[in-house]
DRENDREN-672407 format. One record per residue (C-alpha): z, x, y. Coordinates in steps of 0.25 Angstrom, whole numbers, plus 2048, in hexadecimal, padded with zeros to 3 digits. Example, Ala and Ser with C-alpha at 12.3 -4.5 7.8 and 13.67 -1.06 7.14 Angstrom:
BEGIN
81F8317EE;81D8377FC;
end
This chain:
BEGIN
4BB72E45E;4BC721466;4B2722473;4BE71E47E;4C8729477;4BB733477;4B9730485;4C773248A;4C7740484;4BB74548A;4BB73D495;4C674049D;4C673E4AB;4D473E4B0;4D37494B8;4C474A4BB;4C77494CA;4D27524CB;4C775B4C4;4BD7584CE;4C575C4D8;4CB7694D3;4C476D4C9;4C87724BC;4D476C4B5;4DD7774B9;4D87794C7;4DF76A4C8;4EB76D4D2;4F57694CA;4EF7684BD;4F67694B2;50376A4B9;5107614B6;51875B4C2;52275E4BB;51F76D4BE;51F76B4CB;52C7644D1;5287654DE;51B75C4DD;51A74E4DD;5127484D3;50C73A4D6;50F72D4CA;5077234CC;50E7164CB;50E7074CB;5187014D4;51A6F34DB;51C6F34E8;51E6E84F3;5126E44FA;5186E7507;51C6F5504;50C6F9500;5086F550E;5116FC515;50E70850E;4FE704510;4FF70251D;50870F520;4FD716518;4F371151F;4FA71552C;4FB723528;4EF72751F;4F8728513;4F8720506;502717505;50671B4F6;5097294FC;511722507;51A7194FA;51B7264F5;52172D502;529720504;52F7234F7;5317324F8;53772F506;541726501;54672F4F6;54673B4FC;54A73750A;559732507;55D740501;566747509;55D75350C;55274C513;55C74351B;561750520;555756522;55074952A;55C746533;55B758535;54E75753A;55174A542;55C751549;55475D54C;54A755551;55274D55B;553754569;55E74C56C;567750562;56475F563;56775E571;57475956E;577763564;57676E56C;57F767576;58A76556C;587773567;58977A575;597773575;
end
């Protein structure tokens, strides 16, 4: 057997900090598991993408501002922009707006009480 391919079944480190920190293989919270499995989770891909140089700062300097990485703050950009249009979560936002506005409560229970 060739040295290299001789190391790389022996020597596998690919999750020797994962097992450094939890322990055994199938202590590993969720080891083993497929996202797939579990609909609810997101699973992070790492990806190369290009991006303008003016639009790294900005989320640089925003995490920066806030003690956030900017990658998770790309990724809430994101999220925000497909999940924010849909009808549910408009609704839910102009409901909690209204109900949050004294002024308009107080003008509701006028036209209410006639």
């Amino acid at each position: 057997m060739e040295p290299l391919k001789y190391m790389e079944k022996v020597l596998n480190f690919d999750r020797a900090a994962r097992r450094a920190l939890f322990g055994k293989e199938q202590e590993i919270p969720g080891a083993g598991s497929s996202a797939a499995k579990s609909p609810g989770r997101h699973t992070r891909v790492k990806i190369t993408i290009n991006l303008d140089d003016d639009i790294i700062e900005h989320f640089k300097e925003l995490a920066a501002v806030q003690g956030r990485g900017y990658q998770q703050l790309i990724n809430d950009a994101l999220r925000e922009g497909i999940e924010g249009g849909k009808p549910e979560r408009v609704a839910q936002d102009v409901g909690n707006l209204l109900l949050n506005d004294e002024t308009f409560l107080a003008r509701l229970a006028e036209y209410i009480a006639g």
